[in-house]
C-alpha positions as CSV (number, residue, x, y, z in Angstrom):
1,X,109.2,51.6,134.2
2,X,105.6,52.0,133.3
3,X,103.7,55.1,131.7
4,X,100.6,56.0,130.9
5,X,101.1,55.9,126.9
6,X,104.5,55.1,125.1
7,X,104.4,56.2,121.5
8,X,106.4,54.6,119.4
9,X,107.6,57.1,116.6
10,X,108.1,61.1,116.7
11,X,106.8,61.8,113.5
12,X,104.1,64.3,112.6
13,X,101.5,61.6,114.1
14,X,103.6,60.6,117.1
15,X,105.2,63.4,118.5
16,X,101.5,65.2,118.0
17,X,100.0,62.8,119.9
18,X,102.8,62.8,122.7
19,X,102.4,66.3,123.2
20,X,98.2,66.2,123.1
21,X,98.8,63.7,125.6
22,X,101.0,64.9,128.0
23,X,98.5,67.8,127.9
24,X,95.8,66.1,128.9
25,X,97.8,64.8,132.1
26,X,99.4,61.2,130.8
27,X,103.1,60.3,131.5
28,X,104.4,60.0,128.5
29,X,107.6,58.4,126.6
30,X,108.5,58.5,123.1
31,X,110.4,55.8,121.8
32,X,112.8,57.1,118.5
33,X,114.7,55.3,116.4
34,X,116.7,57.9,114.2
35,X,116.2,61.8,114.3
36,X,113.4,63.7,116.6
37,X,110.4,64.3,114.2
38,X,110.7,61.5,112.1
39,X,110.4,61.6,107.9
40,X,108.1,64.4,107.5
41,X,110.8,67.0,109.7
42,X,114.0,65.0,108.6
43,X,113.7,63.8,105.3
44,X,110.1,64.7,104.0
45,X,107.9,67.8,103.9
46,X,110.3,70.5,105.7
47,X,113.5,70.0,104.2
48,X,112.0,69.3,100.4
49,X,110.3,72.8,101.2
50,X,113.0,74.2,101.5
51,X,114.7,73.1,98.1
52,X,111.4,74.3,96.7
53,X,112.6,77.9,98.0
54,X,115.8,77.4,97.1
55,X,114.8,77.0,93.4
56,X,111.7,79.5,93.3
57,X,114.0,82.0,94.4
58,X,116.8,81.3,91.7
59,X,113.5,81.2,89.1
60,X,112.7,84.5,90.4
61,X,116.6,85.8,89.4
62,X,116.3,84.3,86.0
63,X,113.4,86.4,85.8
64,X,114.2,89.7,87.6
65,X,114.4,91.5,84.4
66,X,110.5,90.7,84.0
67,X,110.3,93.1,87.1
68,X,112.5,95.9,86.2
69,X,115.3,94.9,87.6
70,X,118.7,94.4,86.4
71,X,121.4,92.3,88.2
72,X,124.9,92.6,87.2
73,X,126.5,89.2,86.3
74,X,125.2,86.1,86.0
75,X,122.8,83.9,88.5
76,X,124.0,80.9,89.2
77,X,123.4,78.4,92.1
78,X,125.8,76.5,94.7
79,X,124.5,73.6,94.8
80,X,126.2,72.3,98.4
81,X,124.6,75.7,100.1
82,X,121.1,74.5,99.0
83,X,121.1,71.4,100.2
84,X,123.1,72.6,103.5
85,X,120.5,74.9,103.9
86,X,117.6,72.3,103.9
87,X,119.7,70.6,106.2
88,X,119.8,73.1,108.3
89,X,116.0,73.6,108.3
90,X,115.4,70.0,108.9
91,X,117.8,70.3,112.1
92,X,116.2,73.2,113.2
93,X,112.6,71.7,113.1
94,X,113.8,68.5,114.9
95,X,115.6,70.6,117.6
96,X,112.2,72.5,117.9
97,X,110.5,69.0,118.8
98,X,113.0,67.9,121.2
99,X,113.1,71.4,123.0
100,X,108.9,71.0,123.3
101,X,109.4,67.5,124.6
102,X,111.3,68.8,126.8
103,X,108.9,71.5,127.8
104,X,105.9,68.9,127.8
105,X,107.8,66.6,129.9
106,X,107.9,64.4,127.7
107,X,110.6,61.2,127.7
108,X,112.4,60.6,124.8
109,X,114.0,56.8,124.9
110,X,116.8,56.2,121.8
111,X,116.5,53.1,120.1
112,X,114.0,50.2,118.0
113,X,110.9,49.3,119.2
114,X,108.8,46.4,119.4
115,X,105.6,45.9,121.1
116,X,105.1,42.9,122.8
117,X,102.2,41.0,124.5
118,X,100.9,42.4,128.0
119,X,101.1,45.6,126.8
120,X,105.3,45.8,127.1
121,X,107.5,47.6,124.6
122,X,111.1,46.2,124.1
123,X,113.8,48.7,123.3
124,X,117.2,47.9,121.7
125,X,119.2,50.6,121.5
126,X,122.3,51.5,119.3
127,X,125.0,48.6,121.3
128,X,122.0,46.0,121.1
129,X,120.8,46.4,124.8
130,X,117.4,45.4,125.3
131,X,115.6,46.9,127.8
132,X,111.5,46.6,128.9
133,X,109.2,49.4,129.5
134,X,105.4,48.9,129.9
135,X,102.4,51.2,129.4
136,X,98.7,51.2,129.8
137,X,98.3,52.1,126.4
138,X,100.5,51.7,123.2
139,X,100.1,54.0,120.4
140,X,102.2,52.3,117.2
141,X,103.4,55.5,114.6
142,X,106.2,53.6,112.6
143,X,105.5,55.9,109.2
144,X,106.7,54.8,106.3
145,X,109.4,54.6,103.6
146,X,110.3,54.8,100.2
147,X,108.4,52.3,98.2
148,X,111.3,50.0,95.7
149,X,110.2,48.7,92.8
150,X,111.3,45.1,91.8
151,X,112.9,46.5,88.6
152,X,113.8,49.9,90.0
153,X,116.2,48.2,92.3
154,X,117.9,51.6,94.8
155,X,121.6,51.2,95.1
156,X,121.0,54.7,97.1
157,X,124.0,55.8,94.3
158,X,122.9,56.1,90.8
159,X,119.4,55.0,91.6
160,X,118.1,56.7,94.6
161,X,114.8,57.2,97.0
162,X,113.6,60.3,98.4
163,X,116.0,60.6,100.9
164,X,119.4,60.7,99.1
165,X,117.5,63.2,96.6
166,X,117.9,65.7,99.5
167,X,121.9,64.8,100.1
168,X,123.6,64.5,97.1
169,X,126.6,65.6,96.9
170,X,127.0,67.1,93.6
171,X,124.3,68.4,91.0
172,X,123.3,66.0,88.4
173,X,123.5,66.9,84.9
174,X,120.4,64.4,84.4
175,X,117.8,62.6,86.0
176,X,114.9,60.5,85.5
177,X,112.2,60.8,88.0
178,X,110.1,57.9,87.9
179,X,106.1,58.5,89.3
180,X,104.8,61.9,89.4
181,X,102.8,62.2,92.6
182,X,103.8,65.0,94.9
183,X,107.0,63.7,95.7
184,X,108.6,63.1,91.7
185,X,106.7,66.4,90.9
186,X,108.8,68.9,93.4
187,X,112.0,66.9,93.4
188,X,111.1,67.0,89.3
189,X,110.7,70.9,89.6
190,X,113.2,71.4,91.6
191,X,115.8,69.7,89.7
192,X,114.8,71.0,86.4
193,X,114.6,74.4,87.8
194,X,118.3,74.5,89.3
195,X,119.0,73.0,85.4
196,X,118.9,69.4,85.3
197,X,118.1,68.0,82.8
198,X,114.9,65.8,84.0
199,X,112.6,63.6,82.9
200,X,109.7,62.6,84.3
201,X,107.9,59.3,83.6
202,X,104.3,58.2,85.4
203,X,102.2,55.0,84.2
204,X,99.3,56.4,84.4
205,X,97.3,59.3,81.6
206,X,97.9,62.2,83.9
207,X,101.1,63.4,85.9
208,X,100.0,64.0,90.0
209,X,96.9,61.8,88.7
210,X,95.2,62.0,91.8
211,X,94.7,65.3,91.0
212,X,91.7,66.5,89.2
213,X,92.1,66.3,85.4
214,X,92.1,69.9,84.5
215,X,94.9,70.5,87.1
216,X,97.0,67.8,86.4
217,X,97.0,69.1,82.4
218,X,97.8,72.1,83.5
219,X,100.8,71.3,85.9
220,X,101.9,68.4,82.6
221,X,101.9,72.0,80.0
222,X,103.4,74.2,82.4
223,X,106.4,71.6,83.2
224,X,106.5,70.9,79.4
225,X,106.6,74.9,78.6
226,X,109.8,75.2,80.8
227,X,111.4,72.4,79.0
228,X,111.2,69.3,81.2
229,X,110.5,66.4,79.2
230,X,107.2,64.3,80.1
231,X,106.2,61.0,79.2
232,X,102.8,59.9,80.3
233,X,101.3,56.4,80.1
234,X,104.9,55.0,80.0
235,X,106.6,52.9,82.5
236,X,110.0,52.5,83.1
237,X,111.2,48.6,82.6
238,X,114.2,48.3,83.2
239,X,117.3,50.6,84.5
240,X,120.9,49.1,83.6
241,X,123.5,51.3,86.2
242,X,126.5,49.4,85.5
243,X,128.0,51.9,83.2
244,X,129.0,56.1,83.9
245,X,125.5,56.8,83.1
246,X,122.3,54.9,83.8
247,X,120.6,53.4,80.8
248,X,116.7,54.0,81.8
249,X,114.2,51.8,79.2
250,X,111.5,53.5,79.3
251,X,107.9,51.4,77.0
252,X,105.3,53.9,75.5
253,X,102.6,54.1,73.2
254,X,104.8,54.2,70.3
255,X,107.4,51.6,71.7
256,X,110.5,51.5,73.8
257,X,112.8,54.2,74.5
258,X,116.4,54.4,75.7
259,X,117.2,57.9,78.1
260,X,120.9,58.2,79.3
261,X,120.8,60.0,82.8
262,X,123.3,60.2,85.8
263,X,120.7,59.5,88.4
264,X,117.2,57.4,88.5
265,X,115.1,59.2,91.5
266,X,112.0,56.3,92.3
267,X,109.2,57.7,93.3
268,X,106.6,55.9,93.2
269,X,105.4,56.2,96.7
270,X,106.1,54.8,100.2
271,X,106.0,51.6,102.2
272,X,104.7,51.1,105.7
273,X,106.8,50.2,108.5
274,X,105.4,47.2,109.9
275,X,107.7,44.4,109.9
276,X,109.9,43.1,112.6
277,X,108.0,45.6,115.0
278,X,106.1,42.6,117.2
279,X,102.4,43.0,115.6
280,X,102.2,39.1,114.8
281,X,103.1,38.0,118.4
282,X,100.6,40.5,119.6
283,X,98.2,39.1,117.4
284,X,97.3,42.9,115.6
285,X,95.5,42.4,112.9
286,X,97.0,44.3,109.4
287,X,95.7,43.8,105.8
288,X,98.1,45.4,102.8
289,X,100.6,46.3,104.9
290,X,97.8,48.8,107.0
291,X,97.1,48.0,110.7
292,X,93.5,48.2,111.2
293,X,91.6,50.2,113.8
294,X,88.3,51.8,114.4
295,X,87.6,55.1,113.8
296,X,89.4,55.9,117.0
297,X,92.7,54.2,116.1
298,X,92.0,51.3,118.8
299,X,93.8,47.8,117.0
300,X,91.6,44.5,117.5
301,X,93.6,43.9,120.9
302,X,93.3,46.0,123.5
303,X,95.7,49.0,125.1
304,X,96.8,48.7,121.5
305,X,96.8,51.8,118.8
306,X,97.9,52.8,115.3
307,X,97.9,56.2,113.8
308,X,99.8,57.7,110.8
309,X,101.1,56.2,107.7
310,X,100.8,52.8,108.9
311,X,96.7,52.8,109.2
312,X,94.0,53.6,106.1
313,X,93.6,57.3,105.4
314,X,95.7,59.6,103.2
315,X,99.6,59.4,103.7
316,X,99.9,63.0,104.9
317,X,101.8,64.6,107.9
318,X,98.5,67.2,108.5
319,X,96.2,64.0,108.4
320,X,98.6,61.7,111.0
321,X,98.6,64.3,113.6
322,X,94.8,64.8,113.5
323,X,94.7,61.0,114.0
324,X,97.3,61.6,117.1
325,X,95.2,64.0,118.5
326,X,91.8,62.0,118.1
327,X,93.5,58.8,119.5
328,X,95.1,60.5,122.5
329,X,91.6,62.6,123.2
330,X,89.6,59.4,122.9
331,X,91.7,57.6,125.7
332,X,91.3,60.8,127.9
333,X,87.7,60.0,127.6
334,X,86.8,63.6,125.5
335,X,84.6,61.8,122.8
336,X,86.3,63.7,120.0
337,X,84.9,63.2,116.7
338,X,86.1,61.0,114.0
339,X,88.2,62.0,111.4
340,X,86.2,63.0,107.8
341,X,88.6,62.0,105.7
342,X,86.8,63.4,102.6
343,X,88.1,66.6,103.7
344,X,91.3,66.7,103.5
345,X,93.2,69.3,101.6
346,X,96.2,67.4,99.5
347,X,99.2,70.2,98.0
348,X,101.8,70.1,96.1
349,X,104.7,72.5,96.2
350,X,106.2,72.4,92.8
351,X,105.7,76.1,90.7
352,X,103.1,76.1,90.3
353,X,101.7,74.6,93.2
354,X,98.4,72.6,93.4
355,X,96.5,72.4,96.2
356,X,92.8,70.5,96.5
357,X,90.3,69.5,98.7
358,X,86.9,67.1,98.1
359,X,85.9,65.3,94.9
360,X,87.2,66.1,91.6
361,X,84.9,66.4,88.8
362,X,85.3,62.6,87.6
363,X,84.6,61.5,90.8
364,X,81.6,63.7,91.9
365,X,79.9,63.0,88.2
366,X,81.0,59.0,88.7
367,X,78.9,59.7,92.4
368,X,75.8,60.5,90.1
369,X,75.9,64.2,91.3
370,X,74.5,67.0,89.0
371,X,77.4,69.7,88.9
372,X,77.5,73.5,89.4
373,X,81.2,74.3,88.4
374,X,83.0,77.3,88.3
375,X,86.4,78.3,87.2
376,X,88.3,81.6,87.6
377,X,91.7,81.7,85.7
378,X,94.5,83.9,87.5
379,X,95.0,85.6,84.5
380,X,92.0,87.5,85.4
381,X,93.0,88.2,89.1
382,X,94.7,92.0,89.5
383,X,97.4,90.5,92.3
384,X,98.4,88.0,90.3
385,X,98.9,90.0,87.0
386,X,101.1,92.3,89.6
387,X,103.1,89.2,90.8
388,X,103.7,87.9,87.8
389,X,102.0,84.8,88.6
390,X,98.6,84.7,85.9
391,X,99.5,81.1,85.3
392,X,96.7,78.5,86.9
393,X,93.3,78.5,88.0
394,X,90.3,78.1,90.9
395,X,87.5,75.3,90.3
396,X,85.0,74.5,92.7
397,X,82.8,71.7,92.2
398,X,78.9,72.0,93.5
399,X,76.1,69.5,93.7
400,X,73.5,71.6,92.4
401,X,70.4,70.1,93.3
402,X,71.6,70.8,97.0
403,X,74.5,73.2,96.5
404,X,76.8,71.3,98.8
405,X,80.3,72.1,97.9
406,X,81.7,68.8,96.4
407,X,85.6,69.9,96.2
408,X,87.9,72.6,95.0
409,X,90.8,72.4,93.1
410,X,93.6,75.2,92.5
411,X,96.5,75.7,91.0
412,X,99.0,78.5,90.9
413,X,101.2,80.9,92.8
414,X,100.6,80.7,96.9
415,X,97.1,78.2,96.5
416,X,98.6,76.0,99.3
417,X,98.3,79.0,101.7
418,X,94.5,79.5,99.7
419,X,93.1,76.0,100.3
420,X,92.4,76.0,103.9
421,X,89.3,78.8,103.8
422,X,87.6,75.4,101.3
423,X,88.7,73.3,103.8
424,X,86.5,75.2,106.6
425,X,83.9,76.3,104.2
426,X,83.3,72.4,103.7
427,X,83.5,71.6,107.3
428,X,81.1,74.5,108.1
429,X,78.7,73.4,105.3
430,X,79.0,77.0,104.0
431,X,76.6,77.9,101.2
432,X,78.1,79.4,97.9
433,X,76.3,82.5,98.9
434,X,77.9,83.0,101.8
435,X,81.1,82.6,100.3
436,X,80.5,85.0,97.7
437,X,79.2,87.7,99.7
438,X,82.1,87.0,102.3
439,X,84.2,90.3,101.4
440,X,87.6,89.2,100.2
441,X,90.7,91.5,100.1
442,X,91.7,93.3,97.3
443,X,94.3,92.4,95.6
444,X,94.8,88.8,96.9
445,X,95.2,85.9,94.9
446,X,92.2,84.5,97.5
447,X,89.5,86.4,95.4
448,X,89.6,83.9,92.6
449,X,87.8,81.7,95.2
450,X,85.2,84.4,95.5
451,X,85.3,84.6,92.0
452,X,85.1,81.1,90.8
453,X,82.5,80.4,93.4
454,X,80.6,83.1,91.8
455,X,80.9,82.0,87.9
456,X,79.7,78.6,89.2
457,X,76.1,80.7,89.8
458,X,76.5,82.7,87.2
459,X,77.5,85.8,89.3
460,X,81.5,86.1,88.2
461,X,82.1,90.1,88.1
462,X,85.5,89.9,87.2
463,X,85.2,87.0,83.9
């Protein structure tokens, strides 16, 4: 059978752009592998959200007497119901895809794909049937996986990716989580939170180093303060799981180190998915395991796209959809524009969270840029003194000779739900002026934007 576009992949970029383009008028299959909504829905950001709940909630317990509450026995967790429960969210959100697939009209085909030339797609489904389908045009969202280390060899047991993180069976007493990007950071929380004993080792000076540097200090003494131990500017060399316990080597500054812990979590980021999938025969061109396209997602041969994980641009589920949405609106012929990727908010959902968006202040002083900065701790903010929450900060990062806003940076209670009015405030070219004088609520933790946008012009009421 032949469609307009076959997608191959139902992830945050692919089912995005199946659904964009069924509503532009295309006839449109998805071809899907394993579940409806691919890593980010199944196995990635919904599920791993909802262990972050799971533990923020049990935090809050702990702390209830901090609130004037009292609770009569002791707080403990079950660790089978949390895990169900993310489980259950994951299902959820991949049922939700199928049912607007269904509502889209939208054919969903089981099974590997792998392009082929003349613009064909050949499906092998679960009994190893091989069937053909063709397509005008071909829009490649394979994702990606969890990155193995030579040395950090996964058994999926003792040593364990991302995935088995959100299915073990039983609590570990200990853990070593190895790389402390977003993913190690909230599986690191979350463990340590549900009392784990975790430790957390990254290679580079600062945990979540893409981070800006003040943040990432911040998250390292706040995880340190709770009693999870960190080891920065260490790498882990070797990992012996032949015994009970793992036997994780871990080289520092000041020499090697032995850690006994039930389970190695790597995470030290993903792989892309683009072997065995036909791109040689059709003569695609990728370089470090990234397909390349134009700014409209077009590969070098025509009727030929790549969006998603498996192209250059931020691994992120918000970023692959706005690719799926930009490729799907370009074929249409709607002349959408490119993608800025220097705007892209990045978060983190550990406690606290970090959320950021734009240059950090390394970065924008590497650029040769003359700062403005200002900084509003939540310490000083009346909402979060009433939730508890005075832990973090705002920075915002100005060019001053122009006053563009260079980036933001935040970190604290609820400042993934704060990021987005930067986000548009960049994309607007909003003046610090305007966002000053914009009238925030009171109390919300969103006036330490105000606020820190303020100190950067030497307005700051509240500091």
């Amino acid at each position: 059978m032949n469609y307009d576009i076959i997608v191959i992949g139902s992830g945050p970029s692919g089912y995005v752009a199946a659904i964009r383009a069924s509503q532009l008028g295309f006839n449109v299959a998805v071809v899907e592998r394993a579940e409806v909504g691919g890593i980010c829905l199944n196995w990635g950001c919904i599920p791993t959200k909802a262990l972050m709940k799971s533990a923020q909630v049990f935090d809050f317990l702990k702390h209830a007497g901090d609130y004037g509450i009292k609770l009569n026995g002791e707080t403990t967790t079950d660790f089978p119901a949390i895990i169900a429960r993310s489980r259950a969210v994951a299902d959820g959100m991949s049922k939700g895809i199928q049912f607007l697939f269904k509502k889209n009209k939208i054919e969903i085909i089981n099974g590997t794909a792998k392009v082929k030339p003349g613009k064909i797609v050949e499906v092998t489904d679960n009994t190893g049937i091989k069937t053909e389908i063709t397509a005008n045009h071909i829009i490649i969202a394979t994702g990606a996986r969890s990155r193995e280390l030579p040395n950090i060899k996964q058994d999926g047991k003792k040593v364990i990716g991302y995935r088995e993180a959100l299915t073990l069976p039983k609590q570990p007493a200990s853990m070593v989580v190895v790389g402390s990007g977003a993913i190690g950071s909230e599986f690191a929380y979350f463990y340590h939170t549900i009392g784990t004993k975790v430790t957390l080792v990254e290679v580079l000076p600062n945990i979540v180093p893409i981070e800006d540097e003040e943040v990432s200090k911040q998250l390292e003494r706040s995880f340190k303060k709770s009693g999870m131990k960190v080891y920065t500017d260490a790498t882990v060399e070797t990992v012996d799981a032949s015994g009970d316990l793992c036997k994780v080597t871990i080289k520092t500054k000041k020499g090697e180190e032995v850690i006994d812990a039930e389970i190695v979590l790597s995470a030290v980021g993903v792989s892309t998915n683009v072997e065995n999938i036909g791109l040689e025969e059709c003569g695609i061109i990728t370089e470090r395991g990234k397909v390349i396209t134009d700014e409209f997602y077009k590969t070098n041969i025509e009727g030929y796209y790549a969006i998603g994980d498996i192209v250059k641009g931020q691994a992120l589920a918000h970023v692959a959809s706005a690719e799926g949405i930009i490729c799907v609106e370009n074929i249409a012929g709607k002349n959408p524009e490119p993608l800025d990727y220097g705007n892209i908010p990045g978060c983190t959902y550990c406690s606290p969270e970090i959320a950021s968006v734009g240059m950090t202040e390394k970065q924008a002083k590497d650029a040769g840029y003359e700062l403005k900065i200002g900084k509003f701790p939540f310490s000083a903010s009346g909402k979060a003194s009433a939730a508890g929450a005075k832990e973090g900060f705002v920075k915002v990062i100005f060019d001053a000779k122009y006053g563009e806003l260079l980036g933001a940076h935040m970190i604290g209670y609820n400042v993934t739900e704060m990021i987005a009015e930067i986000v548009v405030a960049r994309k607007l070219e909003t003046t610090a002026h305007e966002l000053i004088k914009a009238v925030h609520p009171h109390p919300t933790m969103s006036e330490a934007i105000m606020e820190a946008v303020a100190a950067a012009y030497g307005e700051v009421i509240h500091l």
